[in-house]
N, C-alpha and C positions, 0 to 999 in steps of 0.2 A: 537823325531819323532812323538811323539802323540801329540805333541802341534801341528805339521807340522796338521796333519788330524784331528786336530781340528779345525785349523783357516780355514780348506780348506772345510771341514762342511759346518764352521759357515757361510765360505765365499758364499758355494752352497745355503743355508737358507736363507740369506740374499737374493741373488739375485732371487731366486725362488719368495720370497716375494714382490722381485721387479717388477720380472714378473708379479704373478698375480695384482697388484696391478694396472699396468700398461693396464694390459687385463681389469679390473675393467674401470680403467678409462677412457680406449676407448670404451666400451660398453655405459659409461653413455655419452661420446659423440656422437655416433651413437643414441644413444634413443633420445637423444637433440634433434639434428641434423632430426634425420623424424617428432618428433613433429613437427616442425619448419616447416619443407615442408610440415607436413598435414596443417598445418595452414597458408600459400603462397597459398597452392590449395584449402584451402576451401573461403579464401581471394579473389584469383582471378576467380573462380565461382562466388560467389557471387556479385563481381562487376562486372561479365559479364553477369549474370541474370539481374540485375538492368540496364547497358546498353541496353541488349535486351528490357527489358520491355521499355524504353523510345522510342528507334527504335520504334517499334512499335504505341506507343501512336503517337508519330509523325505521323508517314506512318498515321493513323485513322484519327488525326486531319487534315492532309491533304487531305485526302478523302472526309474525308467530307465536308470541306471549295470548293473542285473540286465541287463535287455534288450539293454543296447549288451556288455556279456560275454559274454551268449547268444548273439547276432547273429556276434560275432567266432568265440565257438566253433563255431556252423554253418560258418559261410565258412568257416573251416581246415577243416573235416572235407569240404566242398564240393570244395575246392580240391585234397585228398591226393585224395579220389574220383577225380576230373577228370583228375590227374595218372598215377593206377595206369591206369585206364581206356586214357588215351593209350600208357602204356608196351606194355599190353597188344595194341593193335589188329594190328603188324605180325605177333604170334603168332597170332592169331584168322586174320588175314588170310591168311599160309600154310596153317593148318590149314583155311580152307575151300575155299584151290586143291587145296589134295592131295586133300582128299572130292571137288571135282568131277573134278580129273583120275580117280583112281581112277576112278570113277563113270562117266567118257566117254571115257576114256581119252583119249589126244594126237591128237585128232583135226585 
């Protein structure tokens, strides 16, 4: 009979041992296992930083290529202005001699 609760012990000790060991080594799966995820999400931060930051430079370098097309199409329209303007002045400029002649006659 005492061998009987002996083996029946030995059998509890054994299996206890199996437990913890078990518990053991689902704990160091679980510790695995978050490192792993902290490192998935430190991963995909980070390549989603890097993407924002390119977004970004784009969006800028696009703006500013907008604005330097803007910039050239003012100047050109600046510049035909400037140019009709000039053509115009010698006809303005007769047309205000003739109003004052008229006006004061050839004094």
């Amino acid at each position: 009979m005492k061998e009987i609760l002996d083996d029946i012990r030995a059998a509890e000790s054994e299996a206890k041992a199996m437990v913890e060991e078990a518990e053991k080594e689902a704990r160091s799966i679980v510790a695995k296992a978050n490192r792993e995820a902290e490192e998935i999400i430190f991963g995909a931060r980070k390549k989603s930083e890097e993407i924002l930051k390119d977004i970004v430079e784009n969006a800028k370098k696009e703006a500013e290529a907008e604005a330097l097309s803007l910039k050239e199409e003012y100047e050109n329209k600046i510049k035909k202005l400037v140019e009709c303007s000039k053509e115009r002045i010698p006809g303005v400029a007769d047309f205000i001699v003739k109003k004052v002649v008229t006006l004061y006659g050839n004094s």
